[in-house]
N, C-alpha and C positions, 0 to 999 in steps of 0.2 A: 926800662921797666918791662922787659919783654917777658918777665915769668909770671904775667898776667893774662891766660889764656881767656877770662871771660869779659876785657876791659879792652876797649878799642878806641882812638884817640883818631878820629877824621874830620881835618876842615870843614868837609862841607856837611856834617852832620854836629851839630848843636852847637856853632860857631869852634868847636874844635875840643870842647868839652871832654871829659873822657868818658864812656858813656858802657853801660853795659852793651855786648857784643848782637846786634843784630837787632837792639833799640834803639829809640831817643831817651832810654831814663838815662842819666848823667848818674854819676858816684856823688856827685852831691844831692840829688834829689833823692837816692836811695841814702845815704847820711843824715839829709833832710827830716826824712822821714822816720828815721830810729831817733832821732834828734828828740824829736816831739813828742816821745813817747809810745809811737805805734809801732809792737810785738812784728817781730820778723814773720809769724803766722799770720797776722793784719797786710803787714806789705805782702805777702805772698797771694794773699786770697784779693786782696784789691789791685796787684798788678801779677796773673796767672802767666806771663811770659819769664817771669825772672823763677832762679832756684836759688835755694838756699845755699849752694855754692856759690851763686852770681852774690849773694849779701854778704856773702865771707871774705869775698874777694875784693868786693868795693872797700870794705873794715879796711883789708889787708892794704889796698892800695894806698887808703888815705894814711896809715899807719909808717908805711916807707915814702911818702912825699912828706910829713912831720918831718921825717927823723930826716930830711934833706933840706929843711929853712936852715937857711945861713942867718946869723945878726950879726950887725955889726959892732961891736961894743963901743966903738968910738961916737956911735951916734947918739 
């Protein structure tokens, strides 16, 4: 998943989480957070460190881990 310039995946930051770059917010807590209904202007003014590239990116990322669940149909 390296064509995620704003998404950085390190052990020892949020047990290994994938995280926006040069935070502790996680792609799921920025997910999280559009989840529940709060406007990408809302996440932006209540966390000033991320950009509206870093929330396109996190979309993106979760977008290509989807499209990589395997099932198993035998289960």
């Amino acid at each position: 998943m390296s064509e995620f310039r704003c998404i950085t995946i390190d052990p020892a930051v949020r047990f290994g989480r994938p995280c926006v770059r040069g935070t502790r917010i996680s792609v799921g807590d920025v997910l999280g957070f559009l989840a529940s209904g709060m406007s990408e202007s809302e996440v932006l003014a209540d966390f000033p460190q991320l950009t509206s590239e870093d929330i396109r990116e996190c979309l993106a990322f979760a977008s290509v881990r989807e499209n990589r669940i395997l099932i198993d149909p035998a289960a």
